[in-house]
Steps between C-alpha positions, in 0.01 A plus 500: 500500500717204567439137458162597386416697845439831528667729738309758612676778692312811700569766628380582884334863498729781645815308456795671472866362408770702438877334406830696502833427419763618780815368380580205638153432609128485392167633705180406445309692698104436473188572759291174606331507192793525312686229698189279428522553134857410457425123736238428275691525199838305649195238583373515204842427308572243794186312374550137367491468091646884510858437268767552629634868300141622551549844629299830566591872445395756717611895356389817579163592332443125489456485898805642657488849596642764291880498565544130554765292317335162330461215691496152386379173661616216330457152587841254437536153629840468450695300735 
């Protein structure tokens, strides 16, 4: 909840989002559903009245698939 709204985030059914650390880079891979999830919450955090520090975490047994590192999505408005 922020600003006195609720956020209400979903999941789409059969999504599937798996993130892995490589080194020097990050993949996220995900199927449709999957893909669909992860907009709607970067929407969601895009939102107007969301503060700006608000941020999400996505780990493995809480969404990602078993083996994923954590993933946050955090919203700053720094200049």
């Amino acid at each position: 909840m922020t600003d006195g709204t609720t956020r209400v985030f979903t999941w789409e059914e059969g999504a599937r989002i798996e993130v892995r650390n490589l080194g020097g880079e990050i993949v996220i891979e995900a199927n449709a559903a999957g893909l669909k999830t992860l907009a709607g919450r970067l929407l969601t955090l895009a939102q107007d009245g969301t503060p700006d520090g608000a941020h999400l975490h996505l780990e493995e047994n809480n969404g990602l698939e078993e083996g994923s590192v954590g993933l946050v999505l955090e919203r700053c408005d720094d200049d």
